[in-house]
C-alpha positions in Angstrom: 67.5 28.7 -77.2 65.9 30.5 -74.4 66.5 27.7 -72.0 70.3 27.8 -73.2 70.3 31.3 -71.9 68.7 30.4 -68.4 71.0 27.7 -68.5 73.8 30.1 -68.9 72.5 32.5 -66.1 72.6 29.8 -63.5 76.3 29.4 -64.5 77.1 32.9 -64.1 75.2 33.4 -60.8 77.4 29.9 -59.6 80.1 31.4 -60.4 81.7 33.7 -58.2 84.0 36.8 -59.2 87.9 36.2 -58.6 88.3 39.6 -56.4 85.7 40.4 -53.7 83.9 43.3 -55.1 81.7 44.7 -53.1 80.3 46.5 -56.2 79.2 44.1 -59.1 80.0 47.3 -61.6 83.7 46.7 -61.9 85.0 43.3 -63.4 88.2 42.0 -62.9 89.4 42.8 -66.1 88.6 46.2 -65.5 90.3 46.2 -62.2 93.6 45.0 -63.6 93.5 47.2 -66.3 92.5 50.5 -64.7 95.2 53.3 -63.8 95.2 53.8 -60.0 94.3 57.1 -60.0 91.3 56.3 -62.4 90.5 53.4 -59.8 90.9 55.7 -56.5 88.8 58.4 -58.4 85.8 55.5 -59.0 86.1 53.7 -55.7 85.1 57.2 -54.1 82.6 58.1 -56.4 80.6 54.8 -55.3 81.1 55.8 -51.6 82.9 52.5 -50.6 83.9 52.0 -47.2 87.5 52.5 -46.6 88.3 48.5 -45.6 86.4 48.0 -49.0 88.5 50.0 -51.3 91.7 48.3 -49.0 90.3 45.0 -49.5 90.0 45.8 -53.6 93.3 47.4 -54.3 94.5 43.7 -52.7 92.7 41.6 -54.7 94.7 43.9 -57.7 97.6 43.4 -56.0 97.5 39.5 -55.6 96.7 39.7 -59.5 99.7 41.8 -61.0 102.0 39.2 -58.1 100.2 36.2 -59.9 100.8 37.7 -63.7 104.1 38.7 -62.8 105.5 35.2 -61.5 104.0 33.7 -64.0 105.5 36.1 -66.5 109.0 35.1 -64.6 108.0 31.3 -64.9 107.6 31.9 -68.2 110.8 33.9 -68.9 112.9 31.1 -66.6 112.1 28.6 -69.0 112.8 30.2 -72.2 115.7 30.9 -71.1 116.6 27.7 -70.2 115.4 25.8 -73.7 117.7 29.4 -75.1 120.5 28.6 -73.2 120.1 24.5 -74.3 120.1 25.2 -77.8 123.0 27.5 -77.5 124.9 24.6 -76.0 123.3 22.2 -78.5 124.7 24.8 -81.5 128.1 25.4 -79.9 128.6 21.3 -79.9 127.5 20.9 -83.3 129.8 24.1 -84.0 132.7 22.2 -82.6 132.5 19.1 -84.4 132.3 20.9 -88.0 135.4 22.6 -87.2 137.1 18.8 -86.3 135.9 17.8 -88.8 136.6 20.4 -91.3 139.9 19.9 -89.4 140.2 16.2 -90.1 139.1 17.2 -94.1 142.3 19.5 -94.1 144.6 17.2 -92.5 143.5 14.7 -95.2 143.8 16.5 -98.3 146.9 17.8 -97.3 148.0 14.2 -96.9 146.5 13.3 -100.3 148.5 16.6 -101.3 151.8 15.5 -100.3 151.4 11.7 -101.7 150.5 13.1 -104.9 153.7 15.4 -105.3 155.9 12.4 -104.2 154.5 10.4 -106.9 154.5 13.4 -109.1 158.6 13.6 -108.6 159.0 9.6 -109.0 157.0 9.9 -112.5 159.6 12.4 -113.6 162.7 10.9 -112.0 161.7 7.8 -113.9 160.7 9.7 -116.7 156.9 8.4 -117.1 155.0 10.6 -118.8 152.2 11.7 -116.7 148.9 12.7 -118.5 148.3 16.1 -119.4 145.2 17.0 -117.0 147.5 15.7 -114.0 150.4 18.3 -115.1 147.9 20.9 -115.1 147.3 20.4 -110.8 149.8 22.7 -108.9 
């Protein structure tokens, strides 16, 4: 276990922070999260110099830029899959109503055969079962 943990301090001392902070006490996270006054407040407190703090407030800059086109990256695409499944739902949309359409046209159809055999059977006089004079 110990030599997992040297292990692991090699790693960290390899790897270098994502902004150039001249002071080791403030992470990254803690940069992107921190209010600008708060930030402004702490940078004088250490007595950074003034191309330091500059420098700093950059590297937050170049952050929020990089979360924020993501976030529009992100927001493109939905949008896109949104607006595909809307087209996909307005097709499928369409052909239920031809085909409830079609359904109408054909039981109309079925409809009007029926009465013309209906009025045959009783100008020929065939009696027609009781459960078919019961239809309207």
């Amino acid at each position: 276990m110990p030599h997992d943990l040297k292990e692991l301090g090699v790693r960290k001392a390899i790897m270098a922070p994502l902004s150039p902070t001249p002071c080791a006490e403030i992470s990254d996270d803690e940069l992107v999260s921190i209010s600008v006054r708060d930030l402004n407040r702490q940078l004088k407190m250490r007595g950074l110099t003034r191309d330091q703090i500059v420098r700093m407030k950059q590297s937050v800059d170049s952050q929020d830029r990089g979360y924020a086109a993501s976030c529009r990256i992100k927001r493109i695409e939905q949008k896109d899959e949104l607006e595909t499944e809307k087209s996909q739902e307005w097709h499928d949309m369409e052909a239920m109503q031809e085909e409830n359409t079609r359904i109408r046209d054909e039981i109309e159809a079925l409809r009007s055969k029926y009465d013309a055999l209906k009025r045959f059977a009783m100008m020929k006089s065939i009696p027609l079962p009781a459960e078919l004079e019961m239809l309207p």
